[in-house]
N, C-alpha and C positions, 0 to 999 in steps of 0.2 A: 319366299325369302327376299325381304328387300335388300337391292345389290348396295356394294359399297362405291362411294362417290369420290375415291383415291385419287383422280384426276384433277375435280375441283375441292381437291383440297379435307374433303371429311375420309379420312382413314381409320381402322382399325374397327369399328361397330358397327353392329346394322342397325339400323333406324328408320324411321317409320317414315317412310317419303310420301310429303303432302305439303306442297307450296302453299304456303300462309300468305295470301295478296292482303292489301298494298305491301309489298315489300319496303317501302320508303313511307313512313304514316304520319298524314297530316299533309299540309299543302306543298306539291311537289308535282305540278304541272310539266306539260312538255318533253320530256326525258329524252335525255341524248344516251345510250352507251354505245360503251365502246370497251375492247380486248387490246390488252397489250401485252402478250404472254399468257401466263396467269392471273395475270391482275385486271381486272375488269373497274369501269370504273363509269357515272352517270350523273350527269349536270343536267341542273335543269332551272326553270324559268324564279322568278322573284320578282317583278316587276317596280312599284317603287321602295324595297325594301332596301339599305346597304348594311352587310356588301353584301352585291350582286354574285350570280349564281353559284350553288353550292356543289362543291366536287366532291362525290359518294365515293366510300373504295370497297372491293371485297376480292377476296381470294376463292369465294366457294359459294357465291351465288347468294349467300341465305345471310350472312354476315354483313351487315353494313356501315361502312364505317363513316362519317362526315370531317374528311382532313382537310377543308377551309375550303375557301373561293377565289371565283376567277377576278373579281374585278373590287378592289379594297381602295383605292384611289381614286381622287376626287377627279382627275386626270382621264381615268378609264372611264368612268362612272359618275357622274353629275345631275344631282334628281333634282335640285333645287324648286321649291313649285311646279314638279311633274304633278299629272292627278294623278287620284288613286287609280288604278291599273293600268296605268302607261308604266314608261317606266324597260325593265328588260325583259322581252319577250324571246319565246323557244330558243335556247344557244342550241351550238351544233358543236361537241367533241370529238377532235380527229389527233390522229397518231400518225404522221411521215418522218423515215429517217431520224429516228431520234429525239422530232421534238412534236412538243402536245401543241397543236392550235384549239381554240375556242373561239367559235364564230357568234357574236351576240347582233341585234339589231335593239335601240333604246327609243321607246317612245315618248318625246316627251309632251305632246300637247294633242287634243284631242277638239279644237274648237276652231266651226267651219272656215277661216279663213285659212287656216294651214291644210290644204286638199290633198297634200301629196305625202307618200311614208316616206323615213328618215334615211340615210345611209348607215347601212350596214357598217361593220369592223369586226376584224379578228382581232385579241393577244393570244400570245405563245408562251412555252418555256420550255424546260428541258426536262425540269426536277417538277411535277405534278406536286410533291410533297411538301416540295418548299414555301407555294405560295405565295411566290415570287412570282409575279405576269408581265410581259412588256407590256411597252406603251400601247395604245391604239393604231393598229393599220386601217385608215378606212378605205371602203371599196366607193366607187364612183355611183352607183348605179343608186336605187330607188327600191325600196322594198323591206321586206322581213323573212325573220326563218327563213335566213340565210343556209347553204350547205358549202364544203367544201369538195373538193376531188381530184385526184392524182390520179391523171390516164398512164398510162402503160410507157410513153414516148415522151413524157416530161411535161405536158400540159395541164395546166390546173384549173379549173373551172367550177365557179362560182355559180350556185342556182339556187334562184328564193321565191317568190312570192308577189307580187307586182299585179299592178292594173292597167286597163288599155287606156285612160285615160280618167282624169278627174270629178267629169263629170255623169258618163255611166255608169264606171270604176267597177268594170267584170272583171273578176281575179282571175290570174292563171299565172302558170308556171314558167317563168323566164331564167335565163343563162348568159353566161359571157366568159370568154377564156380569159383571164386575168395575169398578169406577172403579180406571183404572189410578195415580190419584195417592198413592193411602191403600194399596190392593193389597184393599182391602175388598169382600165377595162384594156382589153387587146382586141376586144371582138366588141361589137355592137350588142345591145338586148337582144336578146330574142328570144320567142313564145314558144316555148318546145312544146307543151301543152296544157290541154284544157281542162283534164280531168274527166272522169266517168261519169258525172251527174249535167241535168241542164247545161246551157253556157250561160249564165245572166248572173246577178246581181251574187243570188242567193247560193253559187254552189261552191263556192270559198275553199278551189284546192289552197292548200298550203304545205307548209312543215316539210318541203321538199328534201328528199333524201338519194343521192347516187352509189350505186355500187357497180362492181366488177365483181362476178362472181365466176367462176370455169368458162373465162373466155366470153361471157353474155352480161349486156348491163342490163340493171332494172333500176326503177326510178319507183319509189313510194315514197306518198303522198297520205294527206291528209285531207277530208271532205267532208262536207254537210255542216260547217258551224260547229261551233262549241259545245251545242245541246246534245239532244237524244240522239240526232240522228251523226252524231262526228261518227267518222269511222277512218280505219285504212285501206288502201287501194295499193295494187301493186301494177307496172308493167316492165315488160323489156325491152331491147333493140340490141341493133349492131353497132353501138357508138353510144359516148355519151348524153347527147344532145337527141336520139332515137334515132328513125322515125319507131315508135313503140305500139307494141302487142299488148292489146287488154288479155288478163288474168281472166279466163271465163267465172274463177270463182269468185271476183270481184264482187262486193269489198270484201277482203279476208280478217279484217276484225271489227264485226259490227256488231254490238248486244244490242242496239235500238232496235231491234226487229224482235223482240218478246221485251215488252218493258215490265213484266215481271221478276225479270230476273233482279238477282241483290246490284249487281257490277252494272253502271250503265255510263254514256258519254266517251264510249271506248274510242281511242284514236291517239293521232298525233303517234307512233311507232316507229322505233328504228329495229335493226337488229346486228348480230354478230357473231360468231364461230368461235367459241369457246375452247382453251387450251389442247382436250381433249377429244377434239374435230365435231362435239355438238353444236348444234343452233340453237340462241336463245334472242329474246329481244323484249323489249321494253313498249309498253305506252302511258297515255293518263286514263285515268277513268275515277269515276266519282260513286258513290255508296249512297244512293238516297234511306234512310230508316223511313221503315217500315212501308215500302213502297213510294212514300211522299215526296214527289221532289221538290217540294218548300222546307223539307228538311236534308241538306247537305252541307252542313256547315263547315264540314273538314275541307271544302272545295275540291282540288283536282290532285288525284294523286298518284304514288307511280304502283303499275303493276306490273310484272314478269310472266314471260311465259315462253315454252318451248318451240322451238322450229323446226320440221322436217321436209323434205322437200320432194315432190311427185311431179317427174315429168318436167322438171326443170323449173317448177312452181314453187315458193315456201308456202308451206301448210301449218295455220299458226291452230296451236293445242290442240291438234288430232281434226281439225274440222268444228271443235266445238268452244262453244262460247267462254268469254274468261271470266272466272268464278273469285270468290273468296278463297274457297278454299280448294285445292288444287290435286287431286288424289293421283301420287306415284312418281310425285315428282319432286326431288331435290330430299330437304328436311322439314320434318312437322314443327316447326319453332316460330312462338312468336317474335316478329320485328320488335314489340312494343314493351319499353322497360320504364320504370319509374324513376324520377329525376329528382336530384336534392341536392343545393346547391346555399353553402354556409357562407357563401364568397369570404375564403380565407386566402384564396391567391388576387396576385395581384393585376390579374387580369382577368375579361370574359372570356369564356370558352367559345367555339365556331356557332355553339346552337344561337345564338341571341343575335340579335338584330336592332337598325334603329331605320325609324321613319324616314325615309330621304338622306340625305347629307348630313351630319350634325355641320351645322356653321365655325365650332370649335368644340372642344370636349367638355360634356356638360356631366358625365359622370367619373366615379372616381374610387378605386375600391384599396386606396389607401390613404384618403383622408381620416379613416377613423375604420382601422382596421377589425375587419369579421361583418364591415356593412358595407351593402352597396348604398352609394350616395350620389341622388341627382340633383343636381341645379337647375334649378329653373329658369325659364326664357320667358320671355312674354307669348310666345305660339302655346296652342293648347288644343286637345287633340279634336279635330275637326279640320283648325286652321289646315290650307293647302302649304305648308311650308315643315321646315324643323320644330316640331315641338319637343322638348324632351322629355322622350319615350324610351323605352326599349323593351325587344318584344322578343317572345319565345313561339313557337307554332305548337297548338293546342294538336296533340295526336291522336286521340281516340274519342272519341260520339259521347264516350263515359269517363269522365275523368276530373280529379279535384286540383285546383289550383289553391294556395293558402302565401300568404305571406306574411312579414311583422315589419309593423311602421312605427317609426318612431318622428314626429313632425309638430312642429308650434307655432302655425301662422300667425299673421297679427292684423289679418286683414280677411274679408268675402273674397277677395281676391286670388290670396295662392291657397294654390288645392292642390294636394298630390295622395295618390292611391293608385289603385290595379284598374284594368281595364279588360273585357272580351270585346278584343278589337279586331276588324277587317280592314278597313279604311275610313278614307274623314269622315262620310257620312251612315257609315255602320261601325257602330260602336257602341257598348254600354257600360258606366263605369261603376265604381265605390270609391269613395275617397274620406278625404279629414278636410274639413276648411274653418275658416274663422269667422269672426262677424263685421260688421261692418262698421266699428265704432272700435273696435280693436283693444277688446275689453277682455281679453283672455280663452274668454269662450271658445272651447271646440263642438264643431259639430261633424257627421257624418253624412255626407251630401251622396247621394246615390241621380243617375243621370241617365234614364233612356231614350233610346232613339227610334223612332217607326217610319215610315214612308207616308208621306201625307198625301192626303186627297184631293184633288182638285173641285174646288166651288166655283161655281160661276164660268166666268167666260177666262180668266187669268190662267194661265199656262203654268204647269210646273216649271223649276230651271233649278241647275245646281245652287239656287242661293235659297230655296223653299221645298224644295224635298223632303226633308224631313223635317218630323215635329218631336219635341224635345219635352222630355217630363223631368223635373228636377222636386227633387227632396232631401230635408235636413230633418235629420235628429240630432238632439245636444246630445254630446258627451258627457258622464258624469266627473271626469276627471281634467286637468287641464295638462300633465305630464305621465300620463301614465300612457305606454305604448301602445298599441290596436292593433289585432291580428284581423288582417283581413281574407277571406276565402271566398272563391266560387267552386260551387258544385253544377258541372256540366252533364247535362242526360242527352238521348236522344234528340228531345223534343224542345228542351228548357234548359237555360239558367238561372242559379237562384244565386244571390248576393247577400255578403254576410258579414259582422265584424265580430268581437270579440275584445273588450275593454280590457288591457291589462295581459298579461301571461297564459293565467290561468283560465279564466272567466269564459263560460260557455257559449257558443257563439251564438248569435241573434241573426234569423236572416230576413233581409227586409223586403225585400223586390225579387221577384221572378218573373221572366219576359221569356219568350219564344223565340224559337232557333231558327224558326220562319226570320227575323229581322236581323240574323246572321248570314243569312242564303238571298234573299227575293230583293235583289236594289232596288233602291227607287227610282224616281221617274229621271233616266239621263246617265244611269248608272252601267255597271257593268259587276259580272260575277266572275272574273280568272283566278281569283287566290283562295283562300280559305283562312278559318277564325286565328286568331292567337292569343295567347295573354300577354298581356302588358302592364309594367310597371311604371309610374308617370310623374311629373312635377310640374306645375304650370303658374304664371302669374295671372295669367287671363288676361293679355294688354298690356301687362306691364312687369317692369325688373322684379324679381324677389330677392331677396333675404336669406330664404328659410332654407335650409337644406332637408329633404327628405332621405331618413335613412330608412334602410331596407335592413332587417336581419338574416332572412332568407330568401331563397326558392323552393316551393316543392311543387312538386306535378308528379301525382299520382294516376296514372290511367288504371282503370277498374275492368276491362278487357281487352 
């Protein structure tokens, strides 16, 4: 008989307990939770998307809610010509006395003359719900995956991530006791440690984390890189700074050791002691289909899982690997619900997102109410800057995207359509554009993106990376609206329009989820796909305003 989970919140039935992983679906790297009572709650990374990090809530573990973010101002959060995956990396969510801090570190430039990482900052608040965040506190020090920590005697101390210097730049784990009012160091850096793998280049502790837990601190970490081999590590001491006891069963979440399994890239972990006095905790992990890991387009996402603890040890999921699907734990309910979205209020909901900063507001969903309506800029999606975009996170491996456009260029110039986008140089669109003598004509301009090969002696560089396939079909009509759709699988996307309301749709292009996952030459993999709705001049002012009639995002499992 499965028991009832009256504690967190599911009362009165029994139900079929089997954690459905990712609990969080679609790109949601990093995960910070945390307990605040019964309210549990988990932020996590976005790097150049705004606004930055999004705050998850749940009462019972299975439930998740997305009530806004930490950083919505251009004051906290400034991406202006960040690249694509700089930007804000792993926050850390903490609860003292009343008020929530969130620890972020923003990366914003990732090109050799800048050798050293950024300073860290926390904001705070009181009301998590309101969405209200202070200004920036920054810390002094050098680094990322920042963590906070309240010792027992009033001391707070700050531990992230840091190199010994610029130009061997071995990571490891550094500290400093900070007055949290100012964010000003009180103590010097220092290397508490190195981690459990090699010391060199390549063993990249990070995602540092401190607890107190019955009188004993442990420090988990994160190690081996982002790939197969990320995992988590645990140790202890007598103080926060150590010296620390390796965990014999170190790493205590690693699936890279069977890359068979469906879950892999396991790492980045925190945990926390649930209303009820259980242990649960959070990390990222990625789903390659069908073994491939050229296909992982949903990128890094969160998954949960249970704690118990042997010998003063946490023992994550019994000893054993973390799965899809999870037998005996929690409830058997999918995370994943389908989305429709008539934009008949006058605002966007938390899910959507835009490119970096907008420069000022370029959309507007009461210009011409029951449509979203963007304005166009001269940036267009590649450009490193604000194009106007705005983006939703694509959730499941199988899922249909559809929209209706309504748009009347007068130029080759402005284009607006949908996009399966990741960043500037992975992305492929559908769109409407004109011609170049601005004769009425519409066509449907379709745009993909692959990673290009090097000939000859010339280096790749972020300005040649990719190689770009463009195609136009006329339109038969010059005012009749296009319903535009993508159908996403495993493996592929297919691109598609639909002249008119009715009219059955045509799909013209299909491309590989390989050119969703595998960057190019210079590139990097931390987020995962989205769709995106777009308006661009290409270089120059537009005119035209693109309406939108809907959203839909249907996921198919």
């Amino acid at each position: 008989m499965p028991r009832l989970l009256s504690s967190l919140g599911i009362v009165g039935v029994a139900l079929v307990r089997a954690l459905i992983n990712p609990i969080l679906p679609g790109f949601n790297p990093d995960p910070s939770i945390l307990s605040v009572g019964s309210n549990y709650f988990i932020a996590t990374s976005t790097f150049e998307y705004f606004p930055g990090v999004p705050i998850y809530h749940s009462t019972n573990l299975v439930d998740w809610e997305l009530i806004g973010h930490g950083l919505t101002r251009p004051l906290q959060l400034s991406l202006l010509g960040t690249p694509s995956d700089a930007g804000v990396w792993a926050p850390t969510l903490r609860f003292h006395r009343g008020v929530y801090y969130l620890v972020c570190t923003t990366r914003y430039v990732y090109t050799p003359e800048f050798r050293l990482f950024p300073r860290s900052f926390y904001v705070s608040t009181e009301d998590i719900s309101s969405g209200e965040w202070s200004d920036p506190v920054y810390f002094d020090f050098l680094g990322y995956d920042a963590d906070l920590f309240w010792d027992t005697n009033g001391d707070v101390y700050a531990t992230w991530t840091g190199i010994n210097n610029a130009v061997d730049k071995i990571y490891g784990i550094y500290q400093s006791k900070i007055d949290l009012l100012t964010g000003d160091s009180l103590t010097g850096d220092k290397l508490i440690f190195n981690g459990t793998l090699p010391n060199d280049s390549t063993s990249r502790p990070e995602g540092p984390h401190v607890y107190l837990i019955n009188g004993t601190y442990y420090l988990m970490i994160a190690e081996g890189g982002t790939g197969v081999h990320h995992q988590a590590t645990i140790q202890r001491g007598p103080s926060p700074s150590g010296p620390w006891e390796n965990n014999p069963s170190n790493p205590i979440i690693y699936n890279g050791a069977d890359l068979s399994l469906a879950v892999q890239s396991t790492g980045h972990a925190g945990f926390m002691q649930a209303a009820d006095g259980t242990w649960w905790g959070s990390c990222l992990g990625t789903v390659p289909q069908s073994g491939n890991f050229s296909y992982q387009q949903l990128g890094r996402q969160t998954f949960l899982f249970p704690v118990t603890w042997e010998e003063g040890w946490p023992v994550i999921n019994e000893g054993r690997p973390l799965s899809l699907h999870m037998g005996g734990i929690l409830e058997d309910k999918s995370p994943l619900s389908s989305y429709t979205n008539g934009f008949t209020s006058a605002s966007l909901d938390n899910s959507f997102y835009f490119v970096r900063n907008p420069y000022k507001a370029f959309h507007s969903l009461t210009a011409r109410p029951g449509y979203l309506r963007l304005k166009a800029n001269g940036y267009a999606l590649g450009d490193r800057d604000s194009a106007a975009i705005i983006t939703r996170k694509q959730t499941s491996y199988e899922e249909t995207f559809e929209t209706i456009l309504e748009f009347f260029p007068t130029t080759n110039l402005m284009e607006a359509g949908l996009s399966v986008f990741y960043g500037d140089m992975m992305h492929n669109d559908i769109g409407i554009t004109g011609d170049a003598v601005g004769s009425g004509k519409r066509y449907i301009v379709t745009r993909t993106l692959v990673p290009a090969q090097q000939i000859g002696p010339w280096g790749l560089t972020f300005s040649n990376n990719t190689a770009t396939t463009t195609n136009h079909y006329e339109l038969k009509t010059t005012d009749q609206p296009v319903r535009l759709k993508v159908i996403a699988t495993s493996t592929e996307y297919i691109l598609g329009h639909a002249e008119g309301r009715w009219e059955s749709f045509e799909y013209l292009e299909t491309f590989s989820s390989v050119y969703m996952t595998v960057p190019p030459t210079g590139a990097f993999f931390f987020k995962g796909a989205s769709f995106a709705l777009c308006n661009t001049g290409n270089g120059r002012s537009s005119s035209s305003p693109a309406d939108f009639g809907y959203w839909k995002q249907i996921p198919s499992n």
